[in-house]
C-alpha positions as CSV (number, residue, x, y, z in Angstrom):
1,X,260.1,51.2,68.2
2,X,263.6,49.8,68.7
3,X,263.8,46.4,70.2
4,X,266.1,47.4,72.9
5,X,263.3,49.5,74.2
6,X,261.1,46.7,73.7
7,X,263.4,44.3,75.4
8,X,263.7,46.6,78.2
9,X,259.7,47.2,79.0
10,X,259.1,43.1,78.6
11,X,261.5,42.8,81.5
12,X,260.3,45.6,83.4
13,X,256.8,44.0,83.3
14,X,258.3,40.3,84.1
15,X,260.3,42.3,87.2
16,X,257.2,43.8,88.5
17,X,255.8,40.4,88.3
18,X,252.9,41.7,85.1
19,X,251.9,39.7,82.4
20,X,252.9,41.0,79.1
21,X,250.5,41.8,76.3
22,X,252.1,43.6,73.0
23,X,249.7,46.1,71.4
24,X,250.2,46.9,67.8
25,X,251.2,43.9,66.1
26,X,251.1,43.4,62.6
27,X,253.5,41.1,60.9
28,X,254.8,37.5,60.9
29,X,257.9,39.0,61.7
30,X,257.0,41.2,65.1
31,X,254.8,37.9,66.0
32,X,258.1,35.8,65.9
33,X,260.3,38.7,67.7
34,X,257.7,38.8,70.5
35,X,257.9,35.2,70.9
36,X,261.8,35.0,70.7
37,X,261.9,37.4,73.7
38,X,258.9,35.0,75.5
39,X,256.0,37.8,74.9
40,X,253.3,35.4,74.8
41,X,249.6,37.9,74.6
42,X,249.6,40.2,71.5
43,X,246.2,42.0,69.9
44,X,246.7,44.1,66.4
45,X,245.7,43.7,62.9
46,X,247.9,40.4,62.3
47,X,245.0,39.2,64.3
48,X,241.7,40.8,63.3
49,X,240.9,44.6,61.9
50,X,238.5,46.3,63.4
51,X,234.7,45.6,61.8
52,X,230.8,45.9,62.3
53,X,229.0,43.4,64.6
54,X,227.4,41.4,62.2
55,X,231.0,40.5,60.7
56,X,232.0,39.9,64.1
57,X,229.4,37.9,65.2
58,X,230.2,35.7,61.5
59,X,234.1,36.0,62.5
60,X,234.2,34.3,66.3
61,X,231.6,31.7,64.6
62,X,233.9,30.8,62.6
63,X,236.6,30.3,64.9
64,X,237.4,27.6,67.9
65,X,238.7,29.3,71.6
66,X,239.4,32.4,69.4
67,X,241.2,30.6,66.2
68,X,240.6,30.2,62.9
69,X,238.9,26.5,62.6
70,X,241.7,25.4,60.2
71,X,244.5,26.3,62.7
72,X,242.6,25.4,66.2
73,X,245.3,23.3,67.4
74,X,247.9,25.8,67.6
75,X,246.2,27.7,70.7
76,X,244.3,31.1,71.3
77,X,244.0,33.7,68.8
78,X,246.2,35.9,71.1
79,X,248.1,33.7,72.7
80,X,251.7,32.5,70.8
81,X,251.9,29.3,72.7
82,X,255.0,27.1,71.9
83,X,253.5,25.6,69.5
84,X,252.3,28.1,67.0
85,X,253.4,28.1,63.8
């Protein structure tokens, strides 16, 4: 999808007063895009592939408010933040 159209639906949302969540995402690159235009909620397979229960019940164990231990200061799994890396 172009990023025009992109830019264009992130400030739809914003005008209708929605909070933006980018579907999809899976790349460095589309993670830093997203943030660049303020998109801070994303979900894809940057973040997680789908699994069976038992591998997620072993994943989120292994994680602190939805991060990987060794990252847990950078904020939620989903969430960008402004201080992600």
């Amino acid at each position: 999808m172009s990023t025009k159209v992109i830019d264009v639906m992130v400030e739809f949302a914003r005008a209708l007063d929605l909070t933006v969540i980018a579907e999809g995402v899976e790349t460095e690159d589309q993670r830093a895009r997203l943030i660049s235009r303020g998109v801070r909620l994303a979900q894809g397979y940057l973040f997680g592939r789908p699994m069976a229960l038992s591998s997620l019940r072993r994943w989120l164990g292994e994680r602190v408010h939805g991060v990987p231990v060794s990252r847990a200061g950078y904020g939620t799994l989903n969430d960008f933040g402004d201080s992600a890396p």
